[in-house]
C-alpha positions in Angstrom: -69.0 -127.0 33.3 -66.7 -124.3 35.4 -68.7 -125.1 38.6 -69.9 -123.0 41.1 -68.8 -119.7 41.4 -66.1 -119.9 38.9 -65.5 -118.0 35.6 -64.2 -120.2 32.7 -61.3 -118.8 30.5 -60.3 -120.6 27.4 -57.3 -120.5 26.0 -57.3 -121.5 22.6 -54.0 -121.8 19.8 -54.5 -121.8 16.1 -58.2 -122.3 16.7 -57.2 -125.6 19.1 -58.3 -126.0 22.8 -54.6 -125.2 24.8 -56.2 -125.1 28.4 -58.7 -123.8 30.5 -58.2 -121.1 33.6 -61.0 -120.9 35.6 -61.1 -117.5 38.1 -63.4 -117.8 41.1 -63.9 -115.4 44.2 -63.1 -117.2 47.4 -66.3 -117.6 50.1 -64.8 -116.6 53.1 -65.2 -119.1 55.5 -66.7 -116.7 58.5 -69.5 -115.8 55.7 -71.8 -118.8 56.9 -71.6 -118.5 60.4 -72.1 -114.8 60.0 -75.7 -115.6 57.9 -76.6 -118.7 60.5 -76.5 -115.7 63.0 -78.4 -113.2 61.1 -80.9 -116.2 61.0 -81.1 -116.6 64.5 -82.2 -113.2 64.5 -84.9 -113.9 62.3 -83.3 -112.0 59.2 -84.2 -112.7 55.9 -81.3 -112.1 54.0 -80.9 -111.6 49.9 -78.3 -111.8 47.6 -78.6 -108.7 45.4 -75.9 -109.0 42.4 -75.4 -108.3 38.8 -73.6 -111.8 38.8 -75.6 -114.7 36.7 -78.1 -116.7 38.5 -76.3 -119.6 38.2 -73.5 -118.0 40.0 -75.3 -116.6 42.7 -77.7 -119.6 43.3 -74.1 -121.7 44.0 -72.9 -119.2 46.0 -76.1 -118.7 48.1 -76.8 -122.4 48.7 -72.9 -122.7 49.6 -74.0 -119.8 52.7 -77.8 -120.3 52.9 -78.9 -117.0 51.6 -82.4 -117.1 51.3 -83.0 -115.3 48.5 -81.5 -114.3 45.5 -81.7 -111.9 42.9 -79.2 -112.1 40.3 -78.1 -110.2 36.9 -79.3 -106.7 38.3 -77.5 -103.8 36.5 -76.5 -100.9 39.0 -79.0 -99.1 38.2 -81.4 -101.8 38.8 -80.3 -102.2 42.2 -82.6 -99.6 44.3 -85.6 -100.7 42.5 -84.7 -103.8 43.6 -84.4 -102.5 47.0 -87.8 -100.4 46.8 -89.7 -104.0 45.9 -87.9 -105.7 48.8 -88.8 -102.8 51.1 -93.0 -103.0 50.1 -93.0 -107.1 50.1 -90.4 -107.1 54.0 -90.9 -103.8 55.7 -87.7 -102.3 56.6 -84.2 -103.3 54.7 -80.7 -103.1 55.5 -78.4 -103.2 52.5 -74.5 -104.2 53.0 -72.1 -103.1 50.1 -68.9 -102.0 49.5 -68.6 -100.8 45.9 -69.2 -97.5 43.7 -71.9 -98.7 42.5 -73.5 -99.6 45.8 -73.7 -96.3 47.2 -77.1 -95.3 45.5 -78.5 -98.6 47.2 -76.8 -97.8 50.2 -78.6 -94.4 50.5 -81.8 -96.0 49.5 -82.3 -98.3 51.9 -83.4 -97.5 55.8 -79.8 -99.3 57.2 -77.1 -99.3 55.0 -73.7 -101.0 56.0 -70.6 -100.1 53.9 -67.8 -102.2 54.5 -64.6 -100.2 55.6 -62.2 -101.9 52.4 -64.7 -100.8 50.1 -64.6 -97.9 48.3 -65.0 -94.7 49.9 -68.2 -93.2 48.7 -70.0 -96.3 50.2 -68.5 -95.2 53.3 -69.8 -91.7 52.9 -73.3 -92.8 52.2 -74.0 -95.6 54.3 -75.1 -95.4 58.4 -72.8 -97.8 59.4 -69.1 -98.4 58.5 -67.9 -101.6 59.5 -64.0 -101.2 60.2 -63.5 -104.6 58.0 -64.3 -106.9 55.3 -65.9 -109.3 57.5 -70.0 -110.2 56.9 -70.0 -111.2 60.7 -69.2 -107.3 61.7 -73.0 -106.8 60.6 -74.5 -109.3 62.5 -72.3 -107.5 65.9 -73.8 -104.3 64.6 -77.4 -105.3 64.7 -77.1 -107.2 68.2 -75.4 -103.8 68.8 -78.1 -101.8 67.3 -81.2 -103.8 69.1 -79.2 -103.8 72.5 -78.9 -99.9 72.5 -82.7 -99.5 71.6 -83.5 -101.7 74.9 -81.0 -99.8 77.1 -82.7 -96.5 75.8 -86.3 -97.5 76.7 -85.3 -98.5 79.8 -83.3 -95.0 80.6 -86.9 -93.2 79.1 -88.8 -95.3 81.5 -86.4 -94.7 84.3 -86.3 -91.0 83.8 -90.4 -90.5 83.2 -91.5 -92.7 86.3 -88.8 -90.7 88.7 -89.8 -87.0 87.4 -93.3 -87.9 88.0 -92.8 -89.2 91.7 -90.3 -86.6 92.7 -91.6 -83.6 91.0 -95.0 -83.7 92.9 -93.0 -83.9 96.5 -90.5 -81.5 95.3 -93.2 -78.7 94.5 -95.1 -78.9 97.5 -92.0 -78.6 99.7 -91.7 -82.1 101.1 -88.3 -82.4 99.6 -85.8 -80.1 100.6 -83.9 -78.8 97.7 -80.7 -80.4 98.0 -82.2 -84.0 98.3 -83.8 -83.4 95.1 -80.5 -82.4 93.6 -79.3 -85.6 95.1 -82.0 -87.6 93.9 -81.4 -86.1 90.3 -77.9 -86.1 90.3 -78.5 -90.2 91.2 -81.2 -90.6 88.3 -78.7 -89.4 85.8 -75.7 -91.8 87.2 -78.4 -94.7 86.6 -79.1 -93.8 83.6 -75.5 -93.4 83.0 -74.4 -96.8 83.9 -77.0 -98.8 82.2 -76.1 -97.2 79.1 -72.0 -98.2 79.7 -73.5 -101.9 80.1 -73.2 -102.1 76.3 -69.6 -102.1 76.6 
């Protein structure tokens, strides 16, 4: 039994057992806050690998991935993401390798993490400047708080062209009020937007 995660090497000598090595990838330890957070943002997340399923059931239970599917060849991978995308609605796909860049470009928010290799990069939305899983979770708090700020600057703009146009064509407004008034609209709209600094 290697255990979880870990890849058994034997070392054998004239046929006789001389030792075991056993290679395993490190969890990093910000991995399960960053998925508790995706969670709290009511994100299913996967594990999509071509790692065994015993491998990747240890791994997930270690980080509370919700869902696992394991032993998927690359080019397996974007059917994979076509099923997940008709069973959840939209899917965001995080990868860093070669052969994650047709899954990248397959899925509706792709993440390519900035160690990774560079063709990732090139076909993904979003490159996160790191290695670190928790990067995603800033990127969609990011992501959702832009959406807000830009209904509210729509909203903003709509409801004060539609009061101030009428007064402004029938000459109660004298031009350079109006100018005023629209130079002020677009310095509200301005800094709401900087409050996602």
């Amino acid at each position: 039994e290697a255990g979880r995660g870990r890849t058994p090497v034997w070392i054998a000598i004239d046929g006789q057992l001389a030792g075991l090595i056993v290679v395993a990838d490190p969890i990093k330890p910000t991995s399960v806050s960053a998925i508790r957070k995706l969670h709290k943002e009511s994100l299913l997340v996967v594990m999509l690998t071509g790692d065994s399923e015993r491998t990747a059931q240890a791994v997930a239970h270690e980080v509370g991935i919700d869902q696992v599917i394991a032993g998927v060849l690359p080019e397996g991978k974007l059917d994979a993401i076509r099923r997940l995308q008709a069973e959840h609605g939209v899917v965001a796909m995080v990868g860093d390798g070669v052969n994650d860049a047709p899954v990248l470009a397959g899925a509706q928010v792709s993440f390519a993490m900035g160690t990774g290799a560079d063709v990732a990069s090139q076909t993904s939305d979003i490159v996160l400047l790191s290695s670190r899983l928790g990067d995603v979770d800033v990127a969609v708090a990011v992501g959702r708080a832009a959406h807000v700020v830009m209904r509210q600057n729509l909203w903003w703009a709509v409801i004060y062209n539609l009061a101030a146009l009428p007064f402004a064509a029938m000459g109660y407004v004298a031009p350079w009020v109006a100018a005023l008034g629209m130079s002020v609209s677009s310095l509200i709209v301005v800094l709401n937007a900087l409050r996602l600094r």
